[in-house]
C-alpha positions in Angstrom: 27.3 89.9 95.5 28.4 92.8 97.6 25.8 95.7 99.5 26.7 98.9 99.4 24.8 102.3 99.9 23.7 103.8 96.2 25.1 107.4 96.9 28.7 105.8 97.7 28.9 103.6 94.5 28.0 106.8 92.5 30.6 108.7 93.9 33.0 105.8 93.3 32.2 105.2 90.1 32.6 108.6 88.9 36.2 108.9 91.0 37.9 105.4 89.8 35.9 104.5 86.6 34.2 102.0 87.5 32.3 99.8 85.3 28.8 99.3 87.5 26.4 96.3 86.7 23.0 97.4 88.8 20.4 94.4 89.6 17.7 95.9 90.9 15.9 92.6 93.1 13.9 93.4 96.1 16.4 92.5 98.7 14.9 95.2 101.3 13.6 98.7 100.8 16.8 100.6 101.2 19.1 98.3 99.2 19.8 97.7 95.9 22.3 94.7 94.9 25.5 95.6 92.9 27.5 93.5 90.9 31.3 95.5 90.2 33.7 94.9 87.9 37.0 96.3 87.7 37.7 96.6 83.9 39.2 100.1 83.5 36.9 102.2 82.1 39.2 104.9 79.3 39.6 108.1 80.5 38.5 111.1 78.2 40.1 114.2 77.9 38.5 117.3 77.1 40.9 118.5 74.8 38.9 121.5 72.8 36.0 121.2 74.2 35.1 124.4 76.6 31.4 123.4 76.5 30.5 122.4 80.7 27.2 120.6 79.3 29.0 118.3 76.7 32.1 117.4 79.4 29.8 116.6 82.3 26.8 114.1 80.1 29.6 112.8 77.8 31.5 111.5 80.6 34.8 113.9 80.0 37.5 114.6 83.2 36.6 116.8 85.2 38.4 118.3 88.1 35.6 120.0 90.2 36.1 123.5 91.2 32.3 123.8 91.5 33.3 124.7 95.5 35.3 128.1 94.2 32.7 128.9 92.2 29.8 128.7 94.5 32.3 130.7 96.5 32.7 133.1 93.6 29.0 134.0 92.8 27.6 134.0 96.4 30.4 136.4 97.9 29.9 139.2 95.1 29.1 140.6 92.0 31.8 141.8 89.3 35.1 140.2 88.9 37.7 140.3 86.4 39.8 136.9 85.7 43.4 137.2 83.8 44.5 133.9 82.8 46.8 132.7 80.0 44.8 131.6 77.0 44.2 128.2 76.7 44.1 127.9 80.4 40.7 127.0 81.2 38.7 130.5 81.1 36.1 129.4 78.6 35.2 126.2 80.3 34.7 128.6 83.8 32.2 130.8 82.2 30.3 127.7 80.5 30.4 126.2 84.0 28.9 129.2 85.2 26.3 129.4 82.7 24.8 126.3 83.1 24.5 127.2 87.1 23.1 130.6 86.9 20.8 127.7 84.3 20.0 126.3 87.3 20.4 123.2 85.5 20.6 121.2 88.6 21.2 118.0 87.1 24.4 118.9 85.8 26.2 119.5 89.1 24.9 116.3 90.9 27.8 114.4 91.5 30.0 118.1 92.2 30.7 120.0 95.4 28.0 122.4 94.2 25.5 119.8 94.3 25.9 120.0 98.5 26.3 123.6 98.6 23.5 124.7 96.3 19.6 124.7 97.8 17.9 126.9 95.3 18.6 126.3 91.8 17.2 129.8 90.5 17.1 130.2 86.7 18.3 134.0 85.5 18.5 135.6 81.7 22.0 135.2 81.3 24.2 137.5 78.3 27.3 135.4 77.4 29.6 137.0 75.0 32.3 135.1 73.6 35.2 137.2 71.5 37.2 133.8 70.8 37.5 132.8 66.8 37.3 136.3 65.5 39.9 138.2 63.7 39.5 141.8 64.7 42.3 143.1 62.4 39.5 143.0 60.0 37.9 147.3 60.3 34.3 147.1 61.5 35.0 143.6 63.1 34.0 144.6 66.4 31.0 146.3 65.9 29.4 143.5 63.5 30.2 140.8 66.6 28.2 143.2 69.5 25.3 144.3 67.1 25.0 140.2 66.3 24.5 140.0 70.0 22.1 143.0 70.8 20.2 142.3 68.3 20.2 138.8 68.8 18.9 139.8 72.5 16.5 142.6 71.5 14.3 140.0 69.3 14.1 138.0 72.7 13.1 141.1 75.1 12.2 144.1 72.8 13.8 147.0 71.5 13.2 150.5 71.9 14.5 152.4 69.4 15.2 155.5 71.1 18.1 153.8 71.6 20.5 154.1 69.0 24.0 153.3 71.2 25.2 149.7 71.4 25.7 150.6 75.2 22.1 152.3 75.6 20.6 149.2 73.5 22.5 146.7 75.9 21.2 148.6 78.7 17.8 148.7 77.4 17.5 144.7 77.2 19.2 144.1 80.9 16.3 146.4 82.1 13.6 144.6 80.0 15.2 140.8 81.1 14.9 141.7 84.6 11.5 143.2 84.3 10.2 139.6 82.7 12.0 137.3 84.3 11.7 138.4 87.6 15.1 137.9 88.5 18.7 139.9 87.7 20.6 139.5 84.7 24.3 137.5 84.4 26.5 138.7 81.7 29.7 136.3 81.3 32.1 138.3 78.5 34.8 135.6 77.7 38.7 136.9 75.9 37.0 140.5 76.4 40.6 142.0 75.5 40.8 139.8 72.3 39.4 142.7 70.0 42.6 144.8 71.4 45.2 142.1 71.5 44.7 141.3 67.7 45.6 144.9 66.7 47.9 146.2 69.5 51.0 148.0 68.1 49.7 147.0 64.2 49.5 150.5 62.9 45.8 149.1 61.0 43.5 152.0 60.4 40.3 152.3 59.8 38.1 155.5 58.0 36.2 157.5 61.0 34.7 160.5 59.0 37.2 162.6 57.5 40.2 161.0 59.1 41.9 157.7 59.7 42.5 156.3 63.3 44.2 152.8 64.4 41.9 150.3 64.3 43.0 149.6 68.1 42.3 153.2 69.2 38.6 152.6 67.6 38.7 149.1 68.9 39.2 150.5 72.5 36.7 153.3 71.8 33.9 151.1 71.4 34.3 148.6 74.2 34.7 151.3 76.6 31.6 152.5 75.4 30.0 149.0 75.7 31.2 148.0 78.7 30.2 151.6 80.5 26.6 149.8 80.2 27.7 147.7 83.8 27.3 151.2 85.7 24.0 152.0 84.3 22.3 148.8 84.4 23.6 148.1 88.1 20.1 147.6 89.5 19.6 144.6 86.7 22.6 142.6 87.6 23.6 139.6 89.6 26.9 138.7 88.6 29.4 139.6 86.0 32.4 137.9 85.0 35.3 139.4 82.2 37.8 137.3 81.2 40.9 137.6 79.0 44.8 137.4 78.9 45.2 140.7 80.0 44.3 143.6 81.7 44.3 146.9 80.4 43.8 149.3 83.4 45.0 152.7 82.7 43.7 152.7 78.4 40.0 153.7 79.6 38.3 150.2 78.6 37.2 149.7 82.2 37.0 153.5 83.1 33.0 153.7 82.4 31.6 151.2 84.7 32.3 150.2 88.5 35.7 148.2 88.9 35.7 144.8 89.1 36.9 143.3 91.7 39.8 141.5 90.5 40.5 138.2 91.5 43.4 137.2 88.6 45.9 137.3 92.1 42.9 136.4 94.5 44.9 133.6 96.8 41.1 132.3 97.2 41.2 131.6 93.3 44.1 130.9 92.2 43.2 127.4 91.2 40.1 128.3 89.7 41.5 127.5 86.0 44.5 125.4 85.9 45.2 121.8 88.0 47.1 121.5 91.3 49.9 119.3 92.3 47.1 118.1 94.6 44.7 117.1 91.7 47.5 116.0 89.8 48.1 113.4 91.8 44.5 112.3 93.2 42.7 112.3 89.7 45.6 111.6 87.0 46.9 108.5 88.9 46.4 106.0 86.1 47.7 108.4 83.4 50.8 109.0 85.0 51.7 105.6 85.5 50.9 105.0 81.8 53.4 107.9 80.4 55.6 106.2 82.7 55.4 102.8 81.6 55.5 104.7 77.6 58.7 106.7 78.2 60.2 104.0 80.7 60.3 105.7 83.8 59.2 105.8 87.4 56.3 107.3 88.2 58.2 109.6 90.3 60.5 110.4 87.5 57.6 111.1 85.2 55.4 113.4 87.6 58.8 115.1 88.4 59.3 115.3 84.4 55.5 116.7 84.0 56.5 119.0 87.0 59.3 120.8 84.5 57.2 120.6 81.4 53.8 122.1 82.2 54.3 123.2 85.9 55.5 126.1 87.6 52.2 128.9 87.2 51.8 130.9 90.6 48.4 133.2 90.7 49.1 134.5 94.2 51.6 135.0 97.2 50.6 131.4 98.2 52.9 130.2 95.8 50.7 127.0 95.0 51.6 125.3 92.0 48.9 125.4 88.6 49.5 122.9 86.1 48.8 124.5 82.6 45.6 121.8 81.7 45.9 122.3 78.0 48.8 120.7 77.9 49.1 118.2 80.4 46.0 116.3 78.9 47.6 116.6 75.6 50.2 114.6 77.3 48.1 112.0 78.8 46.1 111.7 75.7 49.0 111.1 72.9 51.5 109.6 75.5 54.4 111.8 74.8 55.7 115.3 76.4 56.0 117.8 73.7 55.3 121.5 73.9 51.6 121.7 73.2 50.0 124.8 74.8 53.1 127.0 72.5 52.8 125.4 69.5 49.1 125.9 69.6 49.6 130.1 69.4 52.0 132.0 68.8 52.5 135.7 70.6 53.1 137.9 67.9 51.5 141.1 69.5 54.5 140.3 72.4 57.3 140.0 69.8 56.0 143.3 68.3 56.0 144.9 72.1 59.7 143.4 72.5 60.8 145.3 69.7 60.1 148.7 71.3 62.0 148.3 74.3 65.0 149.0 75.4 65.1 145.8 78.0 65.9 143.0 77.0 64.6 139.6 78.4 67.4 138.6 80.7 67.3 141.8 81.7 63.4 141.2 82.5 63.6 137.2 83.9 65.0 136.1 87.5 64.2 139.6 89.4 61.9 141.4 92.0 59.0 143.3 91.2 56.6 145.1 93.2 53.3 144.4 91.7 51.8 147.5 90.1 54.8 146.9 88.0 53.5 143.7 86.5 49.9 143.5 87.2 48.5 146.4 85.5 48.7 147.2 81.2 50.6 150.6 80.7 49.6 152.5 78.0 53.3 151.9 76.9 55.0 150.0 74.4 58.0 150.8 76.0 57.4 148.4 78.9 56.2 145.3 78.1 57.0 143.2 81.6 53.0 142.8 82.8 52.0 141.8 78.9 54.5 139.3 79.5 53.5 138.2 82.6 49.6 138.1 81.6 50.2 136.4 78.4 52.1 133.6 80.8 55.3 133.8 79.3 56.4 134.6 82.7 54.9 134.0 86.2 55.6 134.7 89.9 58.4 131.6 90.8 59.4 133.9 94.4 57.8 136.1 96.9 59.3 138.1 100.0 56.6 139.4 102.5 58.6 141.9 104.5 59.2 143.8 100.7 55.5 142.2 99.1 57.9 141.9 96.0 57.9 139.0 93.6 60.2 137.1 91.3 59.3 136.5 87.8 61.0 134.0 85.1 59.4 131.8 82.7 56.8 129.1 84.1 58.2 126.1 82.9 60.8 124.5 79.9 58.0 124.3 77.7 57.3 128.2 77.8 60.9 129.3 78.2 62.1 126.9 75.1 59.6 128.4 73.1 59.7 132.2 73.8 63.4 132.5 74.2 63.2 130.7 70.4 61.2 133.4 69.2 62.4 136.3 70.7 65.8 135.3 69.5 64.8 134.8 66.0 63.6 138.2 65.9 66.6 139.4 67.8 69.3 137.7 66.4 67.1 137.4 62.8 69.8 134.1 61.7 69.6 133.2 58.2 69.5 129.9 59.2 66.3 128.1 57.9 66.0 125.8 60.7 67.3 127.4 64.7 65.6 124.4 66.2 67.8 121.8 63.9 70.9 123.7 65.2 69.7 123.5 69.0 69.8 119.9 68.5 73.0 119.2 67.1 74.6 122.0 69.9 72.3 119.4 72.6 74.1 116.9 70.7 77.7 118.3 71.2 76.9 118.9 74.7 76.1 115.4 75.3 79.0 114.1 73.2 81.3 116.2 75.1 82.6 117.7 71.6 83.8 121.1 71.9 85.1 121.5 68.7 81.9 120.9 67.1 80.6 123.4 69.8 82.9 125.8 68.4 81.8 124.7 65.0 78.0 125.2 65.4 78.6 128.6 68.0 80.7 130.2 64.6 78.1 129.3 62.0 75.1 130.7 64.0 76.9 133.9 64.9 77.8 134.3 61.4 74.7 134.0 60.3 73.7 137.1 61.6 73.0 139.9 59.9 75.5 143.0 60.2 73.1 145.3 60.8 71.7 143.5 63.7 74.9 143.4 65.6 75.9 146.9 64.6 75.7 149.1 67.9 76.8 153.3 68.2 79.1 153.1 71.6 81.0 150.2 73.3 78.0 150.0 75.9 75.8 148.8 73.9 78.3 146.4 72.0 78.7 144.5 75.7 75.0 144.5 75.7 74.6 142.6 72.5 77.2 140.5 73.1 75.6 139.5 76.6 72.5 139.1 75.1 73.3 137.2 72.6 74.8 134.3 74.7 72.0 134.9 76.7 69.6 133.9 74.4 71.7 131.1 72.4 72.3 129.1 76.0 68.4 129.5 76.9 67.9 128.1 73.8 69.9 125.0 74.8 68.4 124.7 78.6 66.7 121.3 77.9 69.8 121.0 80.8 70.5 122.7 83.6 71.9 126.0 82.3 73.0 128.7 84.9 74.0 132.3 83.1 75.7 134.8 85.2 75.8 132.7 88.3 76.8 134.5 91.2 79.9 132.3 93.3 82.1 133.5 96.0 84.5 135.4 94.2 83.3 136.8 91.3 80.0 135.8 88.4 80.6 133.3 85.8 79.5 134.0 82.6 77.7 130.4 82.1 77.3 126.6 83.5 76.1 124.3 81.4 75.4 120.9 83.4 74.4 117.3 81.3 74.8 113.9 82.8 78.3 113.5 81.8 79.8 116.4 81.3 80.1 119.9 83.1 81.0 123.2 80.6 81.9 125.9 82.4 82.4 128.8 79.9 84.1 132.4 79.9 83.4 134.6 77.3 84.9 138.0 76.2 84.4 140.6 73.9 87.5 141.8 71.8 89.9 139.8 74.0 91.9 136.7 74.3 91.1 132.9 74.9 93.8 132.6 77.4 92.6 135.6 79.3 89.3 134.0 79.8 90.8 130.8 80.8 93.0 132.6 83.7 89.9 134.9 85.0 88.0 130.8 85.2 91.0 129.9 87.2 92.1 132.9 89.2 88.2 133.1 90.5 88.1 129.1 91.5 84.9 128.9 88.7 85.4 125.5 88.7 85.5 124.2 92.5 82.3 123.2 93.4 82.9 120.6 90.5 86.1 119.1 92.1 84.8 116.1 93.6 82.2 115.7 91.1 81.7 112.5 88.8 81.1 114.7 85.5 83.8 115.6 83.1 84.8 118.9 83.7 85.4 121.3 80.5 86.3 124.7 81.0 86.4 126.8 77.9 87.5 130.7 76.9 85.9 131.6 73.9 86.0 135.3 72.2 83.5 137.1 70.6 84.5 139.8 67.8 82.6 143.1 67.5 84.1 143.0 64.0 83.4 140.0 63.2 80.2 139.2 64.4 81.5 135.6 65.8 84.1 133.8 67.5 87.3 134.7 67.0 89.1 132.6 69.8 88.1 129.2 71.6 90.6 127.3 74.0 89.7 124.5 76.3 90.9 122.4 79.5 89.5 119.0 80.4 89.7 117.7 83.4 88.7 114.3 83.9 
C-alpha cells in the first residue's frame, strides 16, 4: 500500500498509462489508499478521428496544446490557419468547439484546465467543407444553405433577407441577442470548394452564359465570408482553416483581415508534434518500432526524423512532425509513406503543367516570403501552392536578408511528389515507375553498373518523342537536366547530391549507399570519355580518397536524337 496525493496519481495515470486500483477506506480525511500496478495499459491512436470529445472520453493520445489555444482565443479575434491537410486542423477547431462549449469537464486533466476560470458557453457556427466534391455545379451553395437554414430554424429568419451573406448575418445578430453572449464561427478546409476545381476548366450555367465553376465558386464565398465585417459587433472569435491561402483572388477582400498566424512563431506547433513531444509522450512506441525493425532507439527516432520530420511554420526553425503519419507508424509498426498515399495533389500537378519552372529549379533556394506565402492569381507560379499544400517547407532562414530556403519536408513527401511530377513530366510507358526504382535501388546496392545502364536506357526510351522534343538547344539542356533531375530524386531512399557545388567546378550527381559511391557525369550529344576526363581533371572524386566505399565513377551520354543513352563508360576504384 503506497499514499499518494489524488491530483498526482491522476496526472500520472494519464501521462504513463497507468493501470490504477482505487480503495477508498477511511485512512484520514485527505487520503485515499492506492493500490498500482504497472501492466502497460495500450496506447490508442487517433487515427481518423478529428472529433476532441470522442479522443479525450475514449481515452485516445493526446498531445495538449490546450496552453496555445487559450493563448489563441484570449489575445484576439480573427485568425487564419494554413496547414497541410491531414495535419491536425480539424481536431483544432473541434478542440475549440468544445471550449467556447465550456464543456469544462473535457479539459480537466489539460493546461487549459489551470488557465481557464470562467467556462462561458457561446452559440458557436462550425462549418466544415471536408467530404464534399465541389466539382459537382451548385455544390457550394447546397452545403451553405444546409447550414443557414439549419441555423435559422434555431434563431429565426427574416425573410427580407434573401442573400446567404445577409441570412448569415441575420442569425449571428439574433444568436447574440438570445444568448447573451458573442457568436464563434469555426470554418474548417474553407478553400476546399476552390482547390477541387482550380485550373479544371468546369463550367457551370449563370443566366445566359457559362462561367468556371471556380470563378462562381470564388464568387459566392467572398460573398459569404463578407458577412465577418458586418456582423463584427456579434463575434468573439473566428477561426478559417485550409491548405491554402488565396490573398489577392477577392475571397477575403469583403470582411476585416485575419490576422494570420499560419507563420506565427507563437503557433507554429499548434497542429503537428515536436521533437520535444516526440520524445516525452511516444517513448514506448519508439522503442517498440525499434525492437519491430531491429534497431536502436536512436536509430529509429533518427529514421522517423527522415520519414515524417522536417515541417518549419516559422523563422524559429522548430521541427513539426507530420501526426498523420507518424501514428500510422506507431499503430501498424512499419514506416511507409502514409500521409501521400492518403491524397493525391492533382490540382498541383495541373499548376505544374503551366509553368515554365521546373521543380529543381523551385527546391534548395532563397525566397523572400511574399513569394511563397501568399496565392497569386497565377498559374504561372505555382511555388506558395506548393509550399501550402506541404510539398515543400522552410528547411533554412537568414535574418540579415529575412529570406528562406525551401525543399521538400521529408523522404516521404519528396519520394512521392518527385514520382508524380515525373510521371506527368516524363509520361513513361512503363506500367509500373515504382518497380523500376527498385530494381535501379537494387543495382545501386549491388554495385552493378551495367544493369544501371540497362534500367537508365529502358526508362529513357520509354518516353514519348513528343515529350522530349524541344524548339532550340536551350531548352534541349533543360530537358536533359531535368530529366536526371527527376530520375535520381526518384532514387534518394540514399543520400543523393545533384549539382553539388566542390572546389573546382559542380558535379552533375553523387549517389552515396553503404558500399558503394557513384559519382556520375553526364552530357548531352557528347562522348563517354569526355565526361570521364572533366570527373578527373576537376578532382570530383577526392573527398572519397580515403573513404571505405567503393568508388565508381561513370560518363554516361544522353542523345537529343535518341531520347536515351547513347554512351556509358566506368572506372572502379576499390
Amino acid at each position: 500500500m503506497i499514499f499518494f496525493d489524488l491530483a498526482c496519481i491522476l496526472r500520472a495515470n494519464c501521462c504513463n498509462r497507468i493501470f490504477m486500483t482505487v480503495v477508498f477506506l477511511p485512512y484520514s480525511m485527505n487520503s485515499f489508499i492506492f493500490v498500482l500496478s504497472t501492466t502497460p495499459r495500450i496506447m490508442k491512436y487517433p487515427i481518423g478521428i478529428q472529433s476532441f470529445e470522442q479522443l479525450i472520453e475514449d481515452g485516445y493520445v493526446y498531445v495538449d496544446k490546450t496552453a496555445l489555444i487559450y493563448n489563441l482565443v484570449t489575445t484576439g479575434k480573427i485568425y487564419f490557419l494554413c496547414r497541410p491537410r491531414r495535419f491536425g486542423k480539424s481536431l483544432l477547431v473541434s478542440t475549440l468547439k468544445n471550449y467556447f462549449l465550456g464543456r469544462k469537464e473535457l479539459f480537466r486533466n489539460l493546461a487549459i484546465g489551470k488557465l481557464e476560470t470562467k467556462w462561458l458557453e457561446y452559440p458557436i457556427f462550425h462549418i466544415d467543407f471536408n467530404g464534399n466534391n465541389f466539382t459537382e455545379a451548385g455544390t457550394l451553395e447546397r452545403k451553405i444553405e444546409g447550414y443557414v437554414s439549419t441555423w435559422e430554424d434555431i434563431y429565426g429568419k427574416d425573410t427580407r433577407w434573401q442573400n446567404l451573406g445577409d441570412r448569415f448575418a441575420h442569425v449571428l445578430k439574433q444568436a447574440h441577442a438570445q444568448c447573451g453572449r458573442r457568436c464563434v464561427v469555426l470554418i474548417d478546409e474553407y478553400d476546399k470548394p476552390i482547390l477541387d476545381v482550380l485550373d479544371t476548366d468546369l463550367k457551370v450555367n449563370d443566366g445566359n452564359q457559362e462561367i468556371l465553376i471556380e470563378d462562381r465558386n470564388r464568387e459566392i464565398l467572398k460573398g459569404f465570408y463578407s458577412v465577418f465585417k458586418a456582423a463584427d459587433e456579434d463575434l468573439q472569435f473566428v477561426l478559417l482553416t485550409g491548405v491554402t491561402k488565396f490573398s489577392q483572388v477577392s475571397v477575403f477582400s469583403g470582411f476585416n483581415q485575419p490576422a494570420d498566424i499560419s507563420m506565427d512563431s507563437r503557433y507554429e506547433a499548434i497542429c503537428g508534434i515536436t521533437q520535444q513531444e516526440l520524445e516525452q509522450h511516444f517513448a514506448r512506441p519508439i522503442q517498440e518500432l525499434a525492437d519491430t525493425n531491429g534497431t536502436s532507439t536512436e536509430e529509429m527516432i533518427n529514421m522517423l526524423k527522415l520519414q515524417y520530420d522536417g515541417y518549419h511554420f516559422s523563422e524559429r526553425m522548430t521541427d513539426i512532425y507530420n501526426p498523420f503519419s507518424l501514428l500510422n507508424a506507431f499503430a501498424s509498426g512499419s514506416l511507409r509513406d502514409f500521409w501521400f498515399s492518403s491524397g493525391t495533389p492533382t490540382y498541383l500537378i495541373r499548376l505544374m503543367s503551366h509553368t515554365d519552372e521546373n521543380l529543381d529549379e523551385l527546391t534548395g533556394r532563397y525566397y523572400d516570403p511574399q513569394e511563397f506565402i501568399d496565392y497569386k492569381a497565377s498559374v504561372e507560379k505555382p511555388l506558395p501552392m506548393i509550399y501550402q499544400s506541404g510539398y515543400l517547407t522552410i528547411k533554412d532562414y537568414k535574418p540579415r536578408r529575412g529570406t528562406f530556403m525551401l525543399d521538400f519536408p521529408n523522404n516521404e513527401v519528396k519520394k512521392g511528389f518527385v514520382s508524380l511530377v515525373a510521371a506527368d513530366y516524363l509520361k513513361p510507358r512503363q506500367e509500373s515507375v515504382n518497380g523500376w526504382i527498385q530494381d535501379v535501388i537494387d543495382a545501386l546496392e549491388d554495385g552493378d553498373t551495367e544493369m544501371l545502364r540497362k534500367l537508365f536506357t529502358s526508362f529513357l526510351s520509354d518516353i514519348p518523342y513528343s515529350m522530349r522534343r524541344k524548339e532550340d538547344e536551350r531548352e534541349r539542356e533543360r530537358y536533359f537536366h531535368y530529366t536526371f533531375y527527376l530520375i535520381f530524386r526518384l532514387v534518394s531512399v540514399y543520400t543523393v547530391y545533384t549539382e553539388k557545388q566542390q572546389s573546382e567546378g559542380r558535379v552533375d550527381c553523387i549517389v552515396e549507399t553503404p558500399d558503394h559511391v557513384y559519382i556520375f557525369e553526364f552530357k548531352l550529344d557528347g562522348s563517354a570519355d569526355e565526361a570521364l576526363q572533366q570527373i578527373e581533371e576537376r578532382g570530383y572524386a577526392r573527398p572519397y580518397v580515403a573513404d571505405h566505399r567503393c568508388l565508381h565513377k561513370v560518363g554516361a551520354v544522353f542523345s537529343s536524337q535518341t531520347g536515351t543513352i547513347s554512351d556509358w563508360k566506368e572506372i572502379v576504384s576499390m
